[in-house]
C-alpha positions as CSV (number, residue, x, y, z in Angstrom):
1,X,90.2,46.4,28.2
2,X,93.7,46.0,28.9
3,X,94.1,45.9,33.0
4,X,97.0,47.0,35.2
5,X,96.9,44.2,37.9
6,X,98.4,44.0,41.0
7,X,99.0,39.7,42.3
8,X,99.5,39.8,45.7
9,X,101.1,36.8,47.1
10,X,100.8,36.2,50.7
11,X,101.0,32.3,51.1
12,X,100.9,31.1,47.6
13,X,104.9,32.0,47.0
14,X,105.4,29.9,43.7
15,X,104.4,30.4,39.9
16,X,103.5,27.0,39.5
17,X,100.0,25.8,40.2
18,X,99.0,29.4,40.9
19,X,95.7,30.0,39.3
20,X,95.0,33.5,40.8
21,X,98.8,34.5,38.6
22,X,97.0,33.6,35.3
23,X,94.4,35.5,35.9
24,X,96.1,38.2,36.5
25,X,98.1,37.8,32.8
26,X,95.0,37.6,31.2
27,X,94.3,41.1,29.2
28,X,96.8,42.3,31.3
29,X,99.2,45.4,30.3
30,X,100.7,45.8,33.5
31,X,101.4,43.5,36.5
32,X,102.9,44.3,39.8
33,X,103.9,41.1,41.8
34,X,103.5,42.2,45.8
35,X,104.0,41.1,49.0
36,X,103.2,43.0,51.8
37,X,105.3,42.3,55.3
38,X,101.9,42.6,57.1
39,X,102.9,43.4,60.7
40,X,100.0,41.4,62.5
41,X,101.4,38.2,61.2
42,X,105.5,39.2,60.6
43,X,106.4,40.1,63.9
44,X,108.8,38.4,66.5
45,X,106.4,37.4,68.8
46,X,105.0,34.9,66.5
47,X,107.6,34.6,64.0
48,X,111.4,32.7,65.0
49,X,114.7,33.0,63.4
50,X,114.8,30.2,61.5
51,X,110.7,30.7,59.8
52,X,112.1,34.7,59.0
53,X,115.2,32.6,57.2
54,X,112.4,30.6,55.7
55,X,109.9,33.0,54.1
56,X,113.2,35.3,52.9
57,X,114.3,32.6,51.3
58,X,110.9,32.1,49.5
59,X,110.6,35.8,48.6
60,X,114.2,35.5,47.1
61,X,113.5,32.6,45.0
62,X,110.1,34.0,43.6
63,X,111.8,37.4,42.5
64,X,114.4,35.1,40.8
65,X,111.7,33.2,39.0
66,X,109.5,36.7,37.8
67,X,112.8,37.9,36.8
68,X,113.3,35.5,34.4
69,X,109.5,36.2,32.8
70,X,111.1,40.3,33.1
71,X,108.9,40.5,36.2
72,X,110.1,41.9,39.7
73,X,108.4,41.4,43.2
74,X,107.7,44.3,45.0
75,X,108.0,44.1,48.7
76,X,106.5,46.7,50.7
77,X,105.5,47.1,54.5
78,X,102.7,47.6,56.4
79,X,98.7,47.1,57.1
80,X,97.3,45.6,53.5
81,X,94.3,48.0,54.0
82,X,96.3,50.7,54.2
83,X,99.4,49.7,52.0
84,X,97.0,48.6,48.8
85,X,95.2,51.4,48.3
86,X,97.8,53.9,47.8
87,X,99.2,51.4,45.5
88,X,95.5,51.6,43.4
89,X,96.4,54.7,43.1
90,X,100.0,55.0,42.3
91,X,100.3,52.6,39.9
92,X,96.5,53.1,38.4
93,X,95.5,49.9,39.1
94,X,92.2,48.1,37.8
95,X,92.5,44.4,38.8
96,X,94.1,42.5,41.8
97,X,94.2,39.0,42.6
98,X,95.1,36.6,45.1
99,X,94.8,32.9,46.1
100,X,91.9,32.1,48.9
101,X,92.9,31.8,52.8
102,X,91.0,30.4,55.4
103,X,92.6,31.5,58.3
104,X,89.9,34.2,60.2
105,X,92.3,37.2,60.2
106,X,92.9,36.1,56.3
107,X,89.3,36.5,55.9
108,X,88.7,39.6,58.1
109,X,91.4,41.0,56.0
110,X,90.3,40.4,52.6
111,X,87.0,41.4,52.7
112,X,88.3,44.6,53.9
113,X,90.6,45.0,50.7
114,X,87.8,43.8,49.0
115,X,85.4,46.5,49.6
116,X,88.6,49.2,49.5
117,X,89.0,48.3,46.2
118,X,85.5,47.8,45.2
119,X,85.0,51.8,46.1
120,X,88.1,52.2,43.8
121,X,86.6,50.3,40.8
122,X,89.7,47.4,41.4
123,X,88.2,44.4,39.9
124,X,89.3,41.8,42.6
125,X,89.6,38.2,41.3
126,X,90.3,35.0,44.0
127,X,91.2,31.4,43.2
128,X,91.2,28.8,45.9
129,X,95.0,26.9,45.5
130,X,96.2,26.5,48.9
131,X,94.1,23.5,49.6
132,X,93.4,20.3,47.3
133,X,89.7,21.0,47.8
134,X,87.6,24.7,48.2
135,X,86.7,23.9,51.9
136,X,83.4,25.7,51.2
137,X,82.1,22.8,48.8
138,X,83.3,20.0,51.6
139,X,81.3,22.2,54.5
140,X,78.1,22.3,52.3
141,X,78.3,18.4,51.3
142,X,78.4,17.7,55.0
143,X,75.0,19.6,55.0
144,X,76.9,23.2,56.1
145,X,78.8,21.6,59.0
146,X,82.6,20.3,59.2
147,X,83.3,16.8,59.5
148,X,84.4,15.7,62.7
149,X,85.8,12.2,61.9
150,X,88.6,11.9,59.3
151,X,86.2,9.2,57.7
152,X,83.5,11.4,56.9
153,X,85.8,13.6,55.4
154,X,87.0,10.9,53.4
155,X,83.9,9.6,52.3
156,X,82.8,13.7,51.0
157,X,86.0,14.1,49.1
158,X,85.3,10.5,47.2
159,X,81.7,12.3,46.5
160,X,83.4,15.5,45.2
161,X,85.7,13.4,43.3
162,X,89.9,14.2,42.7
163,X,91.2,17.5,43.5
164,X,91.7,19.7,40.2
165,X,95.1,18.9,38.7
166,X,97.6,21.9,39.0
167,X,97.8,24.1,36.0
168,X,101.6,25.0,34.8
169,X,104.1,28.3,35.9
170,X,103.2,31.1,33.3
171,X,105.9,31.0,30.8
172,X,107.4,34.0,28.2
173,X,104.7,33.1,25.6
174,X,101.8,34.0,28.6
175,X,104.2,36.9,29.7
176,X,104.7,38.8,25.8
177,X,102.0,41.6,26.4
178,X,102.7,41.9,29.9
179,X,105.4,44.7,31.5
180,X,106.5,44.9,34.9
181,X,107.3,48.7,35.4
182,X,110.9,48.9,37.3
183,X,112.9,51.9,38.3
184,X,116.5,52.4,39.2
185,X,115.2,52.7,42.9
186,X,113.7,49.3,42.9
187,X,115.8,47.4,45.9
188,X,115.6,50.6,47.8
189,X,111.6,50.8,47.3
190,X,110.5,47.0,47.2
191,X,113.9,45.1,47.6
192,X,113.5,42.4,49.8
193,X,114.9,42.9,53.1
194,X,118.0,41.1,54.9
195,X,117.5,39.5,58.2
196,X,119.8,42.4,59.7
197,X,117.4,44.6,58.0
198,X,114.6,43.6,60.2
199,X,116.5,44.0,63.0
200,X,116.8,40.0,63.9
201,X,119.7,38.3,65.8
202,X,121.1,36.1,63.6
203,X,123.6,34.5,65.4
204,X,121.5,31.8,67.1
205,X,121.0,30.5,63.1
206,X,122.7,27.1,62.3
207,X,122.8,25.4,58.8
208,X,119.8,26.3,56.8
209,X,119.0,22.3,56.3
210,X,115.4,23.2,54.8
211,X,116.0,26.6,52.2
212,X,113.2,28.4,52.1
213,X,111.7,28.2,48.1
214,X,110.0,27.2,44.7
215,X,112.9,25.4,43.3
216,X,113.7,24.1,46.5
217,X,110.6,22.6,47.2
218,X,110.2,20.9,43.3
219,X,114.1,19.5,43.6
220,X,113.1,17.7,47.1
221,X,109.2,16.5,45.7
222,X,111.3,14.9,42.9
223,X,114.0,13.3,44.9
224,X,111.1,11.7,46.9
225,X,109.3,10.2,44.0
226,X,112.3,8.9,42.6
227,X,112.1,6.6,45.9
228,X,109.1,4.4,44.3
229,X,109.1,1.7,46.9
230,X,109.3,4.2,49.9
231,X,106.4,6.3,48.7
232,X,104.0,3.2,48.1
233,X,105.0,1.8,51.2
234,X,105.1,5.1,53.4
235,X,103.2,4.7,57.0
236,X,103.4,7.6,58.8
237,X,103.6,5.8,62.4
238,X,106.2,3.3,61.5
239,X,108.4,6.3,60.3
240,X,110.4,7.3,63.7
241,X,110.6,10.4,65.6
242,X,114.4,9.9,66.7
243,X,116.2,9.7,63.6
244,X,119.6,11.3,63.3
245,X,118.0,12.2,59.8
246,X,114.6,12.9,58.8
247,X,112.4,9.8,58.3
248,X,109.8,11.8,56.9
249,X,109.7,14.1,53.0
250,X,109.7,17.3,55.5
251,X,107.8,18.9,52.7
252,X,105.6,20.0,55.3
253,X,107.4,23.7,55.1
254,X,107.1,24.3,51.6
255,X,103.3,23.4,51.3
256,X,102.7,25.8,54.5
257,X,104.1,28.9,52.8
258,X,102.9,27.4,49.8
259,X,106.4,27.0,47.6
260,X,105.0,24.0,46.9
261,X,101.1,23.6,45.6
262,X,99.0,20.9,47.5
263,X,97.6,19.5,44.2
264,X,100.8,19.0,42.6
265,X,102.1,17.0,45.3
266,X,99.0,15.0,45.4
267,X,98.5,14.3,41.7
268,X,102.7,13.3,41.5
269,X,102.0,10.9,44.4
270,X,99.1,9.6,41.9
271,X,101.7,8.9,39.3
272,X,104.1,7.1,41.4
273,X,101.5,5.4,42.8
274,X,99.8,4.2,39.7
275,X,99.8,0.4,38.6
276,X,101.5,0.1,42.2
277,X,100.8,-1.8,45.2
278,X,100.6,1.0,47.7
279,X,99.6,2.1,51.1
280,X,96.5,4.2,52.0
281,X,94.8,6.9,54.0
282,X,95.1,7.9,56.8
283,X,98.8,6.4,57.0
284,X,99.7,6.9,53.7
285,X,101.1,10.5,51.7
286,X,97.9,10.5,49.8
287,X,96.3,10.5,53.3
288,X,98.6,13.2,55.3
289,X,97.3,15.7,52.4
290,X,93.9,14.7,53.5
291,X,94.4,15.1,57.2
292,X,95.7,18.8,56.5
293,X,92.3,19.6,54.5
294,X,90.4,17.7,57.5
295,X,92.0,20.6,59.7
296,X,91.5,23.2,57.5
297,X,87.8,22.3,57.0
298,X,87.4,22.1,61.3
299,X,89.4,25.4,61.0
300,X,86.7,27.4,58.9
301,X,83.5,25.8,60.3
302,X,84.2,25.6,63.8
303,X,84.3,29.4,65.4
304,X,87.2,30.3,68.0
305,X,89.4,27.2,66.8
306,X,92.2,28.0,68.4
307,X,91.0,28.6,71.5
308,X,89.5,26.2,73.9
309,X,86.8,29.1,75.2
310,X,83.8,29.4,72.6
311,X,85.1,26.4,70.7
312,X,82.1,24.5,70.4
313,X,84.1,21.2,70.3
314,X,86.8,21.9,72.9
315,X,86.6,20.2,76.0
316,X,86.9,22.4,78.8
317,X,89.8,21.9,80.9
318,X,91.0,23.8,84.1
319,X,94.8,24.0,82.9
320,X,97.0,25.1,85.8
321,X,98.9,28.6,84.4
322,X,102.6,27.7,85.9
323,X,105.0,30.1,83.8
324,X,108.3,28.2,85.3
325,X,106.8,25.1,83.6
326,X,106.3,26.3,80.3
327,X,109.5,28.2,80.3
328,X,111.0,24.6,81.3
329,X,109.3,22.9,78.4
330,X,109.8,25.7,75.9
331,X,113.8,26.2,76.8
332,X,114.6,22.4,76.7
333,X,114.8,22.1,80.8
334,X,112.0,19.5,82.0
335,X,115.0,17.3,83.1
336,X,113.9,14.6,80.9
337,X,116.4,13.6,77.9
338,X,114.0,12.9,75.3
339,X,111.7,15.8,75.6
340,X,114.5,18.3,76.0
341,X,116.4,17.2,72.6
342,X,113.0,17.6,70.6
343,X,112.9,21.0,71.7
344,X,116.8,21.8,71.6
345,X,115.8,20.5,67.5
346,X,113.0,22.4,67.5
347,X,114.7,25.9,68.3
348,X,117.9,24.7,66.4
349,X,116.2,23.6,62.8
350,X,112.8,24.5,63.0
351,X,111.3,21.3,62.5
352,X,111.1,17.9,64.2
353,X,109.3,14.7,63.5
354,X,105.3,14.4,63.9
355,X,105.9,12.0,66.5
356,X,108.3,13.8,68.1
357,X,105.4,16.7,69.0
358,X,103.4,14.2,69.7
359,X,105.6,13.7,73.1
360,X,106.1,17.1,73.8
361,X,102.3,17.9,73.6
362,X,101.4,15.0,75.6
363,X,104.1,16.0,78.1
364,X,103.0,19.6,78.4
365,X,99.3,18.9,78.5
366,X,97.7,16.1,80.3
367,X,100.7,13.9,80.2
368,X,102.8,15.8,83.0
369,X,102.9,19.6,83.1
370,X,98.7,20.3,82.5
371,X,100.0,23.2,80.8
372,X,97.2,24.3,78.2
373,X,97.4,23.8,75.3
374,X,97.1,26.8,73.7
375,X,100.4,28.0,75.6
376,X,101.9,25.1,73.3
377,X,100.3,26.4,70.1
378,X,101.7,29.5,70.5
379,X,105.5,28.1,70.9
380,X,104.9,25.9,68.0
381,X,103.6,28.7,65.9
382,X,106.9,30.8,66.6
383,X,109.4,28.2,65.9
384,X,108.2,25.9,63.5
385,X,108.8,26.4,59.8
386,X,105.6,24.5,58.8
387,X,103.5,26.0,62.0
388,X,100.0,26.7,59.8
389,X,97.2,28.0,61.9
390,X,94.7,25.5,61.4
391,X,97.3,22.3,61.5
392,X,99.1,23.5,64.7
393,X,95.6,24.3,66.5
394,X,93.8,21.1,65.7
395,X,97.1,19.0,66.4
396,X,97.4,20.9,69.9
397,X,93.5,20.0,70.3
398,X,94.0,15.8,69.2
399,X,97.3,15.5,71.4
400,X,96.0,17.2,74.5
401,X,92.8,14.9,74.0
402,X,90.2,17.6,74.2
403,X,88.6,17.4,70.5
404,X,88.9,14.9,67.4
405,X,90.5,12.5,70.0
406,X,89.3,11.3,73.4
407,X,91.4,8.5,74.5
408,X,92.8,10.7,77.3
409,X,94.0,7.6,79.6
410,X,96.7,6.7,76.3
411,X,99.7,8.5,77.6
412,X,103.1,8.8,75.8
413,X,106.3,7.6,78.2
414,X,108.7,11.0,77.9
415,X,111.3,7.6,78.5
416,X,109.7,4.7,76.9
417,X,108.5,6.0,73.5
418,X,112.0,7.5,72.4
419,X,113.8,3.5,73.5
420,X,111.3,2.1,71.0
421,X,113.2,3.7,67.6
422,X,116.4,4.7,69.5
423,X,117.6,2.4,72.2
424,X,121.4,3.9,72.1
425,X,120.2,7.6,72.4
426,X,122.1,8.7,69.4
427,X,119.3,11.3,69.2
428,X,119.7,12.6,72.8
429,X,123.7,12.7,72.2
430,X,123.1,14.1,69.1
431,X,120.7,17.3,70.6
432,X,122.2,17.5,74.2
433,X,125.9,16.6,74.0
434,X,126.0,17.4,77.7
435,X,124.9,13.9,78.2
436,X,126.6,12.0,75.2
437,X,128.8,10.4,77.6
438,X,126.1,8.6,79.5
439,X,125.9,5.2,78.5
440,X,122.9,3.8,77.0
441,X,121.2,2.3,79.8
442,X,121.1,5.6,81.6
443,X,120.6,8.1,79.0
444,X,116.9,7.9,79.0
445,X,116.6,8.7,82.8
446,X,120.7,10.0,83.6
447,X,119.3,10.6,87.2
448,X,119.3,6.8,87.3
449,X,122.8,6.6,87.0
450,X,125.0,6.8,90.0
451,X,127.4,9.3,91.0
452,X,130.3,8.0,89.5
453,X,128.5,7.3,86.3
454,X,127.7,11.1,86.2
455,X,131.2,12.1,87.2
456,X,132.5,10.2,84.5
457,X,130.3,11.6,82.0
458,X,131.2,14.8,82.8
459,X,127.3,15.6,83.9
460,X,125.5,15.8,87.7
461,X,122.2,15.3,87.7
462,X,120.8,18.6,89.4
463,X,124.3,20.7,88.6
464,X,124.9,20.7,85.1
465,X,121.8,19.1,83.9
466,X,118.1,19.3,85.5
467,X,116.4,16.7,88.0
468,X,112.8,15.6,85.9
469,X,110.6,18.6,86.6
470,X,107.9,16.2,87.7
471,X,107.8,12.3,88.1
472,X,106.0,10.9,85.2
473,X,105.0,7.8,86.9
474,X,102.8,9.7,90.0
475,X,101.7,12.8,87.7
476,X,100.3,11.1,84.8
477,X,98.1,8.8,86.8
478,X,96.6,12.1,88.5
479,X,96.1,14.0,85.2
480,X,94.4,10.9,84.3
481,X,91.8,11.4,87.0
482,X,91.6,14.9,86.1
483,X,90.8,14.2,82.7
484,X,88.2,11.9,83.5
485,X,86.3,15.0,85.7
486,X,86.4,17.4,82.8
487,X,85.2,14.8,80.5
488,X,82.5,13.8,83.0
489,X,81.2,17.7,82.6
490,X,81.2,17.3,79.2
491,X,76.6,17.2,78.6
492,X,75.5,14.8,76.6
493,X,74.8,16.7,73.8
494,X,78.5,18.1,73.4
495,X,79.1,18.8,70.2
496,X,82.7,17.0,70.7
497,X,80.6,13.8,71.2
498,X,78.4,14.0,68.1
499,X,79.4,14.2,64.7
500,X,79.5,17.6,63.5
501,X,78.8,21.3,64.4
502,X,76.4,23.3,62.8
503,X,78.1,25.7,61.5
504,X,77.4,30.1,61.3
505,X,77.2,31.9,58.7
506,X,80.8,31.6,57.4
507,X,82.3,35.3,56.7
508,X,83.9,34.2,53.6
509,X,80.3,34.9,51.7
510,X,80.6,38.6,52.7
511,X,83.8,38.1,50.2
512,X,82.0,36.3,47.6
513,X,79.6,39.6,47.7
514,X,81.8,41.5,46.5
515,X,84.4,39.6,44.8
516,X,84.5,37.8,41.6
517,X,84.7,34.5,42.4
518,X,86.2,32.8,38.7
């Protein structure tokens, strides 16, 4: 039978690497490429200016690429339960497919469309590519809980083995049989929409440094591995949060929305590495891949993840709620040079340097502000291009020091850690020109500076730039002590002190119930 198939991309926006495409193409008549602007997860709240600029970018490129196999994307708008059936109907469709997601709305979601297209006799076909393992098989090695230790995770993926190798892009010999029906009210119907379109502001956009992308994302993995000696001797923690240029691949953006597949960046680090003397996991490229599939496994086994009530592993901390601090934090006005340019480059360019939120989650959390750290998540998830749900939840979680790590006393100086790579402030000048006329021995701490100092720089202290919102030195030693009390209330049998949670009964089976599973 010849099948009219719908492939709906959600993450997953690339043709390479994309196993749930080919199956599609195979005995296939008719595909429709869709993506559907869902409105629970494209929405402003959770969505900034500069990830919109992102993901249209991505859908741009991905309609370029299906055009030249004489396919189209279709965009369309509005709840996938609601939005794919009509389309079963409309179009006649008897197969769709789509890569596997993780994430507990993804979940939720598909097993509704699932069963709507089940009752609608629409085959439904899912391949897991957004993750170098199927986090299933790792959950069920670890005898059905998620490993809690980056080790252990380790130590189950050397049992499984290496990740699958990526397959090709489907190319006009897997295409011949295949049409894409188009009509002359195409862009009107499923164009993609302009930023204007969607009603966004895009004034507050600088230069797009990071275009969103397939291409994009293949032209920066190959610059990198052209860089040999860099790649084998990458160390995430020597690499420094401060620099005027990245110091990192910032891939990071195109493996979130999945322009770039997982594997294939894992299996081209192989290469380079290969007959090489190289560094290794956890510091290493191979092992930043692995940290993202040790959150992604914590994500699915452990229920509430982003949330420190009902998360089995969270420490329970009494967060003050104190909206003038977060807005402080969020709007670059804590008074305190270093934290305030990460987030001015945050909001600016979307991304910033692991290190670099490192300090800013330390400072909102139990470094200074004892701000939760969910209230933290939530900023990061709006603003950053790579912000991925199970990443930015257990990163909030490590920083803050309530699961994965409990070293709470370790607290990052929002003076001294930025001196360490960039003694001048080139960074600070850089992101807050208000102060690029301090010099260097006062731009770290500008209140230090005396009057005339400030005068001459064009910048009071308290006027035209903020007094610290709190003193580091006193505040830090209390949050200490306040750690220490909601670590002492942790029982002994905390699942955050053991090695694993057992896990319930994980709702992606409900899914393998009623889809084909290939």
């Amino acid at each position: 039978m010849a099948h009219t198939c719908i492939h709906w991309f959600r993450k997953g926006l690339r043709l390479h690497d994309n196993p749930a495409l080919m199956a599609a193409l195979k005995d296939c008549k008719q595909l429709y490429p869709v993506f559907i602007l869902d409105p629970y997860l494209h929405n402003n709240a959770c969505v900034g200016i500069n990830r919109w600029r992102f993901l249209i970018g991505a859908l741009k490129d991905l309609d370029g690429s299906l055009r030249k196999l004489n396919s189209r994307l279709f965009v369309v708008r509005g709840k996938p339960e609601d939005v794919l059936p009509k389309l079963f109907t409309k179009w006649k469709v008897t197969r769709l497919t789509y890569e596997y997601d993780t994430e507990p709305y993804s979940l939720q979601r598909d097993s509704k469309v699932t069963s709507l297209a089940k009752e609608r006799g629409v085959e439904v076909i899912y391949k897991v590519s957004h993750t170098l393992y199927n986090i299933e098989r790792i959950i069920e090695e670890n005898n059905g809980k998620p490993p809690l230790t980056y080790t252990k995770l380790q130590a189950i993926a050397k049992t499984i083995g290496p990740p699958k190798r990526p397959i090709p892009a489907p190319t006009m010999d897997d295409m011949k049989d295949v049409k894409t029906p188009s009509s002359e009210n195409h862009e009107k119907e499923y164009g993609i929409p302009t930023l204007e379109e969607l009603g966004l502001d895009t004034a507050p956009l600088g230069e797009d440094l990071f275009p969103g992308g397939e291409q994009e994302a293949l032209r920066r993995l190959d610059e990198h591995m052209k860089r040999t000696k860099w790649v084998c001797t990458f160390e995430k923690p020597q690499t420094s949060p401060n620099s005027l240029s990245p110091s990192t691949t910032v891939l990071s953006p195109y493996v979130t929305f999945g322009c770039l597949s997982v594997r294939t960046f894992w299996w081209r680090l192989t290469e380079v590495y290969r007959g090489n003397k190289h560094s290794d996991p956890p510091v290493s490229l191979h092992g930043q891949l692995l940290w993202r599939e040790f959150f992604y496994t914590a994500s699915l086994g452990i229920p509430s993840f982003n949330k420190m009530e009902g998360n089995s592993v969270c420490t329970q901390v009494d967060w003050d709620t104190n909206t003038d601090y977060l807005a402080a934090w969020r709007e670059a006005r804590t008074g305190y040079p270093f934290i305030d340019a990460i987030m001015t480059q945050l909001r600016q360019e979307g991304w910033i340097h692991h290190l670099a939120r490192h300090a800013v989650a330390c400072f909102l959390t139990r470094g200074d502000l004892w701000i939760s750290w969910e209230e933290g998540q939530k900023v990061f998830e709006q603003l950053l291009l790579d912000g991925d749900w199970a990443l930015n939840a257990g990163n909030w979680q490590w920083l803050s020091a309530s699961t994965f790590f409990h070293q709470y006393f370790r607290v990052y100086s929002p003076v001294a850690f930025g001196k360490k790579t960039d003694k001048n402030g080139d960074y600070i000048r850089k992101y807050l020109p208000l102060l690029k006329k301090f010099p260097a021995e006062y731009i770290y701490e500008p209140w230090k500076a005396p009057r005339s100092i400030q005068q001459a720089a064009g910048c009071i202290v308290g006027k035209d730039y903020p007094h610290p919102i709190v003193q580091h030195e006193v505040i830090s030693k209390k949050n200490i002590q306040r750690m220490k009390l909601a670590y002492a209330k942790r029982s002994p049998e905390s699942p955050s002190k053991s090695k694993g949670v057992k896990r319930k009964a994980p709702s992606i089976e409900i899914i393998k119930k009623k889809a084909k599973v290939k």
